[in-house]
C-alpha positions in Angstrom: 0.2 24.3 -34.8 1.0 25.0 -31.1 3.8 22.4 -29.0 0.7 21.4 -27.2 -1.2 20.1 -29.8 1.4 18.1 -31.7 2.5 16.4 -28.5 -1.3 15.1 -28.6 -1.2 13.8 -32.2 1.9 12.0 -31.7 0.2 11.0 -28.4 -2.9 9.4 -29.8 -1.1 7.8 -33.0 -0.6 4.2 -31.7 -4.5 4.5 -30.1 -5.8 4.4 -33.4 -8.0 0.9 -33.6 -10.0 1.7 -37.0 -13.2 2.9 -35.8 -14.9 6.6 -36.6 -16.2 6.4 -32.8 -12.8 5.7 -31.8 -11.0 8.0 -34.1 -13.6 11.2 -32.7 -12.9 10.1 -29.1 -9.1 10.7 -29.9 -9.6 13.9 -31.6 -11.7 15.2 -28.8 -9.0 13.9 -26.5 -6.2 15.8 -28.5 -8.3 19.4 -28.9 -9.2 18.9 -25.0 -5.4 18.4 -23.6 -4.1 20.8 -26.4 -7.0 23.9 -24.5 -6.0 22.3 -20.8 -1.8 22.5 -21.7 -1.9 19.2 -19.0 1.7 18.3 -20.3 4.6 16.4 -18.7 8.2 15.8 -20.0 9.5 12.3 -19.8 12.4 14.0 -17.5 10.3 15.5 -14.9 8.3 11.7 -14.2 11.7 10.2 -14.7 13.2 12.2 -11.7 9.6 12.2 -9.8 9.8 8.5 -9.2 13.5 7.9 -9.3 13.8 6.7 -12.9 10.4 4.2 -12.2 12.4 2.5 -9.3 10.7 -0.7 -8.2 10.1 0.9 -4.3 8.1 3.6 -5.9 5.6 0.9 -7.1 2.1 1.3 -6.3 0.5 -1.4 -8.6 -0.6 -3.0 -11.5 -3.0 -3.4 -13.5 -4.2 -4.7 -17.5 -2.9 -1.5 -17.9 0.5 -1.4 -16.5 2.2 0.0 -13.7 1.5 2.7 -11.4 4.5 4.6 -9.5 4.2 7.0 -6.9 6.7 10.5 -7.8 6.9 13.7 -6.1 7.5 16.8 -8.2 10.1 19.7 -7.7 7.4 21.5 -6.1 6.8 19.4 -3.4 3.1 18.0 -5.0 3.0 13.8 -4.5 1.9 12.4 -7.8 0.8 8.8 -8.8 1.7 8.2 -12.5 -0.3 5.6 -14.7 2.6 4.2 -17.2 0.6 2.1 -20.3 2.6 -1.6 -20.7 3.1 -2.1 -24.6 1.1 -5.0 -24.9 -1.9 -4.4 -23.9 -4.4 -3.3 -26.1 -7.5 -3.9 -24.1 -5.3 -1.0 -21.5 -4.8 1.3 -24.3 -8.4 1.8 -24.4 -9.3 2.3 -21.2 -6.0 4.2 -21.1 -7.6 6.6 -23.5 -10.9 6.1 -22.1 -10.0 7.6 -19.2 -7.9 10.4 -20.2 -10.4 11.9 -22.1 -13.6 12.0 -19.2 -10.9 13.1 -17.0 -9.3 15.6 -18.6 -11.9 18.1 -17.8 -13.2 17.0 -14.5 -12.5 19.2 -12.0 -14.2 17.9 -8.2 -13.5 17.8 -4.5 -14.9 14.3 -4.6 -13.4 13.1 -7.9 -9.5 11.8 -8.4 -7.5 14.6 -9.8 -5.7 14.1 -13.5 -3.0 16.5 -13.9 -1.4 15.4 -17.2 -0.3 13.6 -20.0 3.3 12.2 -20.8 4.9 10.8 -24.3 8.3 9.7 -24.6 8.5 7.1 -27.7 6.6 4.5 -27.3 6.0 5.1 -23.2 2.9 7.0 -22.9 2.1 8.4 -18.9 -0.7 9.5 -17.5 -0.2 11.9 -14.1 -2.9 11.8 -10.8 -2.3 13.9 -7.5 -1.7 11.0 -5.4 -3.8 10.4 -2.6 -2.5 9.4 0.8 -4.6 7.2 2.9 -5.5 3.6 1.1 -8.0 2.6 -0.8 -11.9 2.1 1.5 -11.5 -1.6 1.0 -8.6 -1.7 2.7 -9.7 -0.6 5.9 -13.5 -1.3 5.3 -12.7 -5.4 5.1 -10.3 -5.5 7.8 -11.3 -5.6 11.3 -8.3 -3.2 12.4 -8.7 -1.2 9.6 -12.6 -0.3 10.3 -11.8 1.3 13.8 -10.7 4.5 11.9 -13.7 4.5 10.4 -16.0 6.1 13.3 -19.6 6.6 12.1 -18.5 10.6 11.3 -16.2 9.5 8.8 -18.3 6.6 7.4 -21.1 9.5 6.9 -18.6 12.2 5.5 -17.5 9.0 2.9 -21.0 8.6 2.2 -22.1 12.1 1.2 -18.8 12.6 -0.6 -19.1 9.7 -2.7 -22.7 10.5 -3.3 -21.6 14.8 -4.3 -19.0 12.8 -6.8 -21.6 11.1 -8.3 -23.9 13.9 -8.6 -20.9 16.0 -10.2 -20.3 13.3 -12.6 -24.2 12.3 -13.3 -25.5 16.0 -13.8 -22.6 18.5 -13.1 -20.2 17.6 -15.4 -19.3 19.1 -19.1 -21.3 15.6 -19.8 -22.7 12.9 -17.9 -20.7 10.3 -16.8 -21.5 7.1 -16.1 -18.9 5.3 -13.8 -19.7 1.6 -13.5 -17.6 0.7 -11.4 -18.6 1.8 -8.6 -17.2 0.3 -5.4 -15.1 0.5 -2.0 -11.7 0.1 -3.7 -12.1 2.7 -6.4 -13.1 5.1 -3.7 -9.7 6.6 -2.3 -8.9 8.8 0.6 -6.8 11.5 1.0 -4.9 13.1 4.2 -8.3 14.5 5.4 -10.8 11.7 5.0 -12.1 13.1 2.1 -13.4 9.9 -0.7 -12.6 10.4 -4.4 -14.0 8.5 -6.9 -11.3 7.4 -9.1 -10.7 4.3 -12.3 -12.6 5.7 -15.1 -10.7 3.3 -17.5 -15.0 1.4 -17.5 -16.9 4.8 -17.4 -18.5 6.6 -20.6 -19.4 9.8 -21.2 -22.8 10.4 -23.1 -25.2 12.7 -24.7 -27.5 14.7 -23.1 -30.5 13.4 -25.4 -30.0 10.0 -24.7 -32.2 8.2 -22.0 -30.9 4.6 -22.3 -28.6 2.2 -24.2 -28.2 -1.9 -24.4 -24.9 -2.8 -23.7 -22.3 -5.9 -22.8 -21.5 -5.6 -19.4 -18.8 -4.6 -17.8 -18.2 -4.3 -13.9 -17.3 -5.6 -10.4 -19.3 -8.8 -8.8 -21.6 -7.1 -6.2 -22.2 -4.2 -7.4 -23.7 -4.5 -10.8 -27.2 -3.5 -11.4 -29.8 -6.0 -12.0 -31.1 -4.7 -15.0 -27.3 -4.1 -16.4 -26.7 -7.8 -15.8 -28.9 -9.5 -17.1 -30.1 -7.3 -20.1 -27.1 -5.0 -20.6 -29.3 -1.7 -20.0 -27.1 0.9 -18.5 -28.2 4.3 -17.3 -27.0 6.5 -14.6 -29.4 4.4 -12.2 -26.3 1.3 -12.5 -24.1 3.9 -10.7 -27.1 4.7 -8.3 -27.3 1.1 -7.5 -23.5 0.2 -7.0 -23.6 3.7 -4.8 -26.3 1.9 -2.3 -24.6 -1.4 -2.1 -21.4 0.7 -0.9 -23.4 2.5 1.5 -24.6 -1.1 2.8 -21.2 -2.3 3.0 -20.3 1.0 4.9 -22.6 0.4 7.5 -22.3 -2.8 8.3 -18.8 -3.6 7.1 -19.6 -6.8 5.6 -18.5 -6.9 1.8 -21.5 -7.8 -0.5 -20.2 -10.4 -2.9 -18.5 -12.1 -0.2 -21.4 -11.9 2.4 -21.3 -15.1 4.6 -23.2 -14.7 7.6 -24.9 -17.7 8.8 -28.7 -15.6 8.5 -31.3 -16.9 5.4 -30.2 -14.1 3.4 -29.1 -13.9 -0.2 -26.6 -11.5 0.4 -26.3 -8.4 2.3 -29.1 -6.3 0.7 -31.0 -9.0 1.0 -30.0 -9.5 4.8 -30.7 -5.5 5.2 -34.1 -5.5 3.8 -35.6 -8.4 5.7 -34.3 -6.9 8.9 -35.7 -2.9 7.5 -39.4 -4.8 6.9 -39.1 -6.2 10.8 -38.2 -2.7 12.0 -35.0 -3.9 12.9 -32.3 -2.5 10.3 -29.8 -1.2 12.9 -28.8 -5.3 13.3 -26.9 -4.5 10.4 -24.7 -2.4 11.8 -21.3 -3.2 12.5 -20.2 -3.6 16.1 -17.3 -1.4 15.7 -19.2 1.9 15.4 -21.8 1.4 18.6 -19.9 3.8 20.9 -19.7 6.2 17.6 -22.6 6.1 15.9 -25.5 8.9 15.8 -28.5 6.2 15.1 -31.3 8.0 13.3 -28.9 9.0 10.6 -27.5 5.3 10.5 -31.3 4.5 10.1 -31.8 6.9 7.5 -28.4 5.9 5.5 -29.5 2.0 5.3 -32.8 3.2 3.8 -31.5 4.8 1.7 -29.0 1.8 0.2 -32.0 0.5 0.1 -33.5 2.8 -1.9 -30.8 2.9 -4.2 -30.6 -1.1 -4.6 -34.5 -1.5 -5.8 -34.7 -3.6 -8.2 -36.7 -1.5 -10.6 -34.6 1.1 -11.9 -36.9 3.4 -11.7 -38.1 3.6 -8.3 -34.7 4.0 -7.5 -33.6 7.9 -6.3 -31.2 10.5 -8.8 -28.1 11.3 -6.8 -29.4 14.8 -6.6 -32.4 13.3 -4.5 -29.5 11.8 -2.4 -27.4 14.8 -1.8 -30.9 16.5 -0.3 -31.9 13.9 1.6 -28.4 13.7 2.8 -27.6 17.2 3.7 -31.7 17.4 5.3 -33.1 15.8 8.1 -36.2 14.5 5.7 -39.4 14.0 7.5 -40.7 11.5 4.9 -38.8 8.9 3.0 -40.1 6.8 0.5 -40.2 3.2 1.3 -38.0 0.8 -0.8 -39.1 -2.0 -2.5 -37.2 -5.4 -2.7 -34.1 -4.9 -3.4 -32.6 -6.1 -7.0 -30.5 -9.5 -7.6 -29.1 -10.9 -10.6 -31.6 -13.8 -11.6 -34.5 -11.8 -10.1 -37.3 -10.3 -12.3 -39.2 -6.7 -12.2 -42.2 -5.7 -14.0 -41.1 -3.2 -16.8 -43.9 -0.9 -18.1 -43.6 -0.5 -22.2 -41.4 2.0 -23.4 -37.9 1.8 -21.8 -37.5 5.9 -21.4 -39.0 5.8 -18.4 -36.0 5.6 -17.0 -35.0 9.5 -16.8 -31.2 9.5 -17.0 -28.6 9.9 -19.3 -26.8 6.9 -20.2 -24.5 5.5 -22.4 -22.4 3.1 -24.7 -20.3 -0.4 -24.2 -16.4 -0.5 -23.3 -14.1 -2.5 -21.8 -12.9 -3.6 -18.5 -9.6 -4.4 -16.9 -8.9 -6.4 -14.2 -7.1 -3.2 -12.1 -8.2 -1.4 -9.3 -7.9 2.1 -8.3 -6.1 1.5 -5.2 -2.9 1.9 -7.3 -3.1 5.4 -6.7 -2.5 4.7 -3.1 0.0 2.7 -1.1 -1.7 -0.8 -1.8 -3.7 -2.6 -4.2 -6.5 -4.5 -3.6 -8.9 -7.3 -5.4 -12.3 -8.3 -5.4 -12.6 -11.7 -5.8 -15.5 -13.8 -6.9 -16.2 -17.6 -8.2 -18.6 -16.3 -10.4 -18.2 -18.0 -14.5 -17.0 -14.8 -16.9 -15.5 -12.9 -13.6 -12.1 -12.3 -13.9 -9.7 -12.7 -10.9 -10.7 -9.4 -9.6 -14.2 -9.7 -9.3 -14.8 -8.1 -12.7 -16.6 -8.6 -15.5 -14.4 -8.4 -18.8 -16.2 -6.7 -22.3 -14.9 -7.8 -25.7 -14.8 -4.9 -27.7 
């Protein structure tokens, strides 16, 4: 048996919660660090962050803490360290560990290992510089860094992410949680998508599953809501809400504008139908921003935030649009809101995407990887402090 592979079985031991399901994830976990050799010694993330010292604190989370470390050679790491009591953590803990551990994207956070020391069990992130989007999209000082050229650049990135994850990837992956504070930026601008402690990672043959929900206030697909059908189309949606929120800088589940709107998509479509969408845009990027692509990026949030699932566009069909001048869009439909209805033809496979099964949430954000954390919050019943919605196993 090689070192690598029995660090992972005394790695995964205390993961064990009973189920076959669970018990294959943890094998698949243990043969996929074991071929990757993604290992730390305790030592090494001891002496990164100066033995975990409170001023190397990012955040915290269901899971635990989150330090910030630099390595011998000079790399800045962010390392996820599991709290003992938590078992809801341990699961996403895993979760994660295991989509991650083969994703390899410009536009996706970087995992670089795993850690065991006794009971503490690590998991080790390239750190990424800048904050977290929320923290500069929501703040009115924070937003002039974000000239229209960089909003774009975060746009497309996310949406290349995405496509990697949805189509590109060893197997699709389905984020849900999509949303400005789990999009990080590094020293260059450039997003990465990063907490994958909600995401799953599905079979190719499947089209569709009924699930508990599990999510952030906002962003959450209709359909996923209310009937607890995810597919890759959730992630589509929770992409366009961010592109919304990008434009105009207004935050969705917090939208508060004195306009007879339900919330921002709601606010953008009725001004799109009156030929006036560019109202939405925030007043910060007027002297910055290049207005037929603005134009073109609200359609297509609105695109993405249809309420039929179906009508909405593949992240593939966003990264063309995106990187093309297209001389014909199609023109979006209302967009969806929790409590609102859609027709829905028989036979649910219409929708053609991969999805997957029900997890858990935790009430952390992936700003921990950066030099702040940040909440969404909500008054919405079942919501946790965050904005989130929590999953009972």
């Amino acid at each position: 048996m090689t070192k690598s592979k029995s660090f992972l079985q005394n790695w995964i031991k205390p993961f064990i919660f009973g189920s076959s399901k669970e018990g294959n994830n943890e094998e698949d976990l243990e043969r996929i660090a074991a071929q990757e050799q993604k290992i730390f010694t305790f030592v090494t993330l001891v002496a990164a962050t100066k033995d975990f010292h409170p001023n190397h604190k990012l955040g915290e989370g269901g899971f635990g803490p989150v330090y910030k470390g630099k390595l011998d050679d000079g790399r800045e790491i962010a390392v996820k360290k599991l709290s003992h009591s938590s078992n809801q953590g341990k699961k996403e803990f895993i979760n994660e560990a295991q989509l991650l551990a083969r994703v390899q994207h410009r536009n996706v956070v970087n995992l670089l290992g795993y850690c065991t020391h006794g009971v503490e069990k690590l998991l080790v992130y390239e750190y990424v510089s800048n904050e977290s989007l929320d923290k500069l999209l929501f703040k009115s000082n924070g937003r002039e860094n974000l000239e229209w050229k960089r909003r774009f650049d975060i746009i497309t990135g996310t949406a290349r992410g995405l496509l990697y994850l949805h189509e590109d990837s060893h197997n699709c992956i389905i984020h849900r949680d999509i949303k400005a504070s789990n999009i990080l930026l590094d020293d260059k601008w450039v997003p990465k998508i990063a907490d994958f402690g909600m995401a799953r990672l599905f079979p190719e043959d499947e089209t569709h599953v009924n699930t508990r929900v599990a999510g952030t206030n906002g962003y959450m697909a209709p359909e996923y809501v209310m009937h607890g059908h995810l597919s890759v189309k959730a992630d589509v949606f929770s992409f366009g809400v961010l592109v919304l929120e990008l434009i105009s800088g207004q935050r969705n589940s917090a939208f508060n504008f004195q306009v007879d709107a339900q919330n921002l998509l709601d606010w953008a479509y009725k001004l799109y139908k009156k030929g006036r969408s560019l109202e939405i845009m925030d007043p910060t990027l007027a002297t910055s921003a290049a207005t037929e692509q603005v134009a073109m990026c609200i359609q297509i949030g609105l695109l993405c935030t249809q309420g039929d699932p179906r009508l909405r566009p593949t992240m593939r069909r966003v990264v063309v649009i995106l990187s093309k001048k297209p001389g014909n869009m199609e023109e979006p439909t209302r967009p969806g809101i929790p409590g609102s209805r859609y027709r829905r033809r028989q036979g649910s496979a219409a929708l053609s995407s991969t999805t997957g099964t029900s997890g858990l949430s935790d009430s952390h954000t992936s700003s921990y990887y950066t030099n702040s954390a940040s909440a969404t919050t909500s008054a919405t019943p079942g919501l946790d402090r965050l904005g989130k919605r929590p999953m009972q196993s």
